[in-house]
N, C-alpha and C positions, 0 to 999 in steps of 0.2 A: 504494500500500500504506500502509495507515494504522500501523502498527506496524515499528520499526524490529529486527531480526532481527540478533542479532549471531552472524555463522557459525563464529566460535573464542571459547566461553562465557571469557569472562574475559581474553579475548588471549590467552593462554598456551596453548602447547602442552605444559607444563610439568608432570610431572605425579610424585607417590611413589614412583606402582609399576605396575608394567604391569597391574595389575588395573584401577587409576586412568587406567590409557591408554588400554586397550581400552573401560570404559565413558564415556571423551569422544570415544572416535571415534564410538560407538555413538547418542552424541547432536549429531555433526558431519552423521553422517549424517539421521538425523531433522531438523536445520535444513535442509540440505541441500533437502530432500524440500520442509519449508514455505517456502522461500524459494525453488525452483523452482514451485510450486504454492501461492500463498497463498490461496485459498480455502478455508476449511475445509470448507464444505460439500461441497465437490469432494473434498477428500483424505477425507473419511468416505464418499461414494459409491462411491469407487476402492475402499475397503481391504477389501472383501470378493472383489472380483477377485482384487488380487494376492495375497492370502491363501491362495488355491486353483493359483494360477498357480506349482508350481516353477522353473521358469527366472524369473520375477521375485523369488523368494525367493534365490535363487542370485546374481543381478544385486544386490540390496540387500548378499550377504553380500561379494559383491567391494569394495563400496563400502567397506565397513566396514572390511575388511584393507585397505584403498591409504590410509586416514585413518590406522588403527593403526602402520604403515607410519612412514607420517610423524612419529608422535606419537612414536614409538620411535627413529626416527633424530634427533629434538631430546630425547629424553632422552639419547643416548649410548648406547643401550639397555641405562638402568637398570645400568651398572656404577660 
């Protein structure tokens, strides 16, 4: 892989507000996705399948809460 993929943008789990948590999980999981599959080409031929696919729509959203998840048990959940 020619480009190095960092999978916690900045280190930190660290974040304001759980608006600010939820959209770093959102882009944990998006790395996630290219640094399981670094072909672009490939993740653009895929993203009209899964698109159409609910249970892979469903599977992406699980993804997203277990990162959220996380991202909210290192904030202390924001109290």
């Amino acid at each position: 892989m020619s480009e190095q993929i960092q999978l916690i943008p900045g280190n930190s789990l660290i974040t304001e507000t759980p608006e600010e948590g939820r959209l770093l999980a959102v882009k944990m999981a998006r790395l996630n996705i290219k640094f399981t599959q670094p072909d672009a080409a490939v993740r653009e031929r895929l993203r009209p399948i899964y698109a159409e696919d609910a249970a892979m729509l469903i599977a992406i959203g699980q993804v997203v809460a277990i990162e959220f998840a996380t991202i909210a048990a290192a904030n202390d959940y924001w109290n």
